[in-house]
Each structure stands twice: as C-alpha cells, then as structure tokens.
N, C-alpha and C positions, 0 to 999 in steps of 0.2 A: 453212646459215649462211655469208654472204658474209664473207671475211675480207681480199677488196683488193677494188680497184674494176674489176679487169681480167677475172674469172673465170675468169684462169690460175690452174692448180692449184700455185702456188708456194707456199702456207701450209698444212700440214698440217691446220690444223681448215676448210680452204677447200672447204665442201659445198654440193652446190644438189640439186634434184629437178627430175622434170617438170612437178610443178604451180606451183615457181618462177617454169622458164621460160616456161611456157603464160600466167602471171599478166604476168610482162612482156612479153609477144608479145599479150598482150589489148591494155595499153594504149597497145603502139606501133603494130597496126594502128587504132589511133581516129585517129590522123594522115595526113588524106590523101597529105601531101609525101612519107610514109615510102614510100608503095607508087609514087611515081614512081622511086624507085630499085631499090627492090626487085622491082619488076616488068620492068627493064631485061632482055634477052637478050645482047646483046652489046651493046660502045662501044668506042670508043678514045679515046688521051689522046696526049700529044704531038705535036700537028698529027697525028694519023691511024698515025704510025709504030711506032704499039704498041696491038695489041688485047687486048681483055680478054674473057672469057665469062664470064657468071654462074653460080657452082659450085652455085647451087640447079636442076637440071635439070629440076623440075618448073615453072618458072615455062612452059617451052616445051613440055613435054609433057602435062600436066596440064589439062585443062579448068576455069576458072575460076582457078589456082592466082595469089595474088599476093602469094607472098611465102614465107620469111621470110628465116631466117640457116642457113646449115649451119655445120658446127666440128669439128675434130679436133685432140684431144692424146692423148700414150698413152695414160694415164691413164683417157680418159672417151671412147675410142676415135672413131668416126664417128657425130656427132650431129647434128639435125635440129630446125629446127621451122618446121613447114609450115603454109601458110595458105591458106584457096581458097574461092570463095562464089558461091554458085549461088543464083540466083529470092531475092536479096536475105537471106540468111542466110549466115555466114561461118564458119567452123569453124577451129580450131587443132589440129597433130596434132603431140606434143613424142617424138622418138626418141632416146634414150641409149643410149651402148655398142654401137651395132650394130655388126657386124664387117666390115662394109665399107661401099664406098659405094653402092654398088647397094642394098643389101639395106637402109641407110637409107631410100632412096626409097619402093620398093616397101613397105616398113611403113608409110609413113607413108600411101602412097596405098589401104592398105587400111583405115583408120583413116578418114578422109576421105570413101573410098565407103561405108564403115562408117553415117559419120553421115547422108550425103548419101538412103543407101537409107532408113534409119530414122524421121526425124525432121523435122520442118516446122514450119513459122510458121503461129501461129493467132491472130483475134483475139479476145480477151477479152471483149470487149461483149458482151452478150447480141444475140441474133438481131431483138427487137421493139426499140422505143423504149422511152430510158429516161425514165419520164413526171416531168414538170414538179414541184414542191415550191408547197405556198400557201406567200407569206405574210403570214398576219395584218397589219392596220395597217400594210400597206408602200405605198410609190410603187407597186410594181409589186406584182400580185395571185400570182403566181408567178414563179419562180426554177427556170430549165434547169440538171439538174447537170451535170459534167462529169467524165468521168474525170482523175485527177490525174497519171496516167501511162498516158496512152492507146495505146502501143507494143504489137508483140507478143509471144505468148509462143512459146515453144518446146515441142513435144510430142513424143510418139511417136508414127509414122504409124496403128498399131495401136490407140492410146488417143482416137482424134479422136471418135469416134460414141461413147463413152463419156463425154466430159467432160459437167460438170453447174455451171451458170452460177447464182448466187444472186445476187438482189438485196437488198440492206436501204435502206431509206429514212425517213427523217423523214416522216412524215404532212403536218404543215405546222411552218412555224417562226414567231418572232414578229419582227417590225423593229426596230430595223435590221440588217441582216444585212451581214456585210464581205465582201469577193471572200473567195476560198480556206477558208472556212469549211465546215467536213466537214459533209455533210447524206447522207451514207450509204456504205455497202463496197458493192464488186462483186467478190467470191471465185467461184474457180472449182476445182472438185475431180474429182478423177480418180474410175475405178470403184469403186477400194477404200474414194472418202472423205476420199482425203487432198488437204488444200488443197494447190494447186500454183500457183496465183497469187492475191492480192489488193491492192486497192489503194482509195483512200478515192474519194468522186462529193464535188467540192466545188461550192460557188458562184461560177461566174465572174466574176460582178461584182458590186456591193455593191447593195445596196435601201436606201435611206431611210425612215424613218420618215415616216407622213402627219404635219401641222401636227394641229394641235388643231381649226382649221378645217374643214380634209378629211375629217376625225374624225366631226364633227359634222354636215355636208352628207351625208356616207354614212349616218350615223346615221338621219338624216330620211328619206332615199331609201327607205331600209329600211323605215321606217316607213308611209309611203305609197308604193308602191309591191310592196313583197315583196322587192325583190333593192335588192343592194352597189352 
C-alpha cells in the first residue's frame, strides 16, 4: 500500500512488496528511453568536472544486464531491482532488505542465472500449417486465419518436448465475414494438461457476400459442369 508518491518510508501504513516493484520495473522497461539511462556506466555533468558512476554494478558486470534502480533506507535496508535479457527474453529480479550491497547483487544475479538456465521462448503455432477456413457464398472461397496474438510464450527448458498444441477450427463459415472475427483457438498445454497459453485464430480481412448474380452463375456452373 503506497501512502506518498515518493516510496520513502515516511508514513507508517507506507508498504510495497516485490511483486510491486517487479510490476513497476515491467512497465518501465517497455520504454526504450528508460534503458538509455539506465544502461549508462559512467557520465559526467558540469562541463566534465564532476563524474558520476552508476550504483547499479550489474549494468558493467553482468551480461545482458540493462537496468534497473538500486535503493537504500534503514528501514528496507539494500534493495535492488535488476533487469537483463538474453536471445530476446528479459527477466526482472526484485531484492529487498538484503544486508548489504554486494550480497544485493549477487541475489539478484542468482535469480537471473536462475531464469536464464531454466526457461525459453517458444512459439505457439503449431509446427504444420494452419489450414484455410471455406467460405460459403463469399467473394473469396476461403479465409487464412491468423493468430490474434502471435508473440511468444515462455516455458520451462524441461517442459519443451512435452507441450501439446490443439487446434480448433470452424469447418466453413457463411458470408459476409468481418476482419477479426474469431474462426477458432490455438491452446497449448503442458504434460500435466494444464493450459499454459491460448489465444483466438481470426480472420484477417473481411470477405463479401457474392451478388445474387454470382450466386446464380455458380449455381449454373455447378450445374453443368460439377464444380463452383
């Protein structure tokens, strides 16, 4: 419970946790600008006559490290929250109360190699093509879905050769069909079963309706001929 806007411990009911500040260190590294500063080793200011070093000592020592804030008051002693991203995945490691400054680092850099050994980006799509949708009476005879959120997921290195990719699909749909209009899930679940992502397969773009014309010109085709 935030009680100023300073997160000095000056107001007795003035509480935070680590998943607080991990929540605010999520959405301040989504800002490229933040890690040009935070990523700094040294600088100076006053035409050069006064240098500065950055009290986060992982930005220099750390592989990948970019970022975040260190802090200390009595109160919540030597705290940390570290940030660093390796083969395109970023990690947050939040340390409170540690007793010094060293031994904030060093936690944090175990935490970090922690995730770094464990855990990987994988992509959700299944491994084949996701095949085409009819439909009915449209302009166009099929409709390519598309993932609605085609990012990746995050796993555990252990659990890769186990996950299990389901697709569900609409058979065909009937016209007109709008963009973003849901024509099936792609869920993916772990050994146990349990879903670990899913997300909707829309239609990219909209399909029209044939005329009554077109309608009836397919109708005849069909007729003499066999096919649409």
């Amino acid at each position: 419970m935030f009680a100023n806007c300073t997160g000095l411990p000056c107001e007795q009911e003035h509480l935070t946790s680590a998943l607080d500040i991990a929540i605010m260190s999520r959405e301040l590294i989504k800002k490229d600008m933040i890690k040009k500063y935070t990523t700094i080793w040294t600088d100076s200011v006053r035409s050069g006559s006064f240098g500065l070093s950055n009290t986060n000592k992982l930005i220099r020592f750390y592989q990948g490290a970019t970022g975040l804030k260190t802090g200390f008051t009595q109160q919540a002693m030597y705290c940390l929250s570290a940030t660093a991203e390796r083969d395109g995945v970023e990690y947050i490691a939040v340390i409170m109360h540690a007793p010094g400054s060293d031994e904030r680092f060093e936690s944090a850099k175990l935490l970090l190699n922690y995730a770094f050994a464990n855990f990987t980006l994988t992509e959700p799509a299944p491994d084949t093509a996701i095949p085409p949708v009819e439909v009915k009476l449209g302009e166009s005879g099929y409709i390519q879905p598309v993932l609605v959120s085609p990012g990746k997921i995050l796993v555990k290195r252990s659990e890769l050769s186990g996950l299990k990719r389901e697709l569900e699909l609409e058979g065909s749909v009937e016209a007109p069909v709008e963009a973003g209009r849901e024509l099936g899930r792609l869920s993916v679940s772990d050994a146990s079963g349990r879903v670990i992502y899913s997300a909707a397969l829309v239609a990219p773009q909209s399909v029209e309706r044939m005329g009554a014309g077109r309608i009836f010109l397919r109708f005849l085709r069909l007729m003499l001929t066999g096919k649409a």
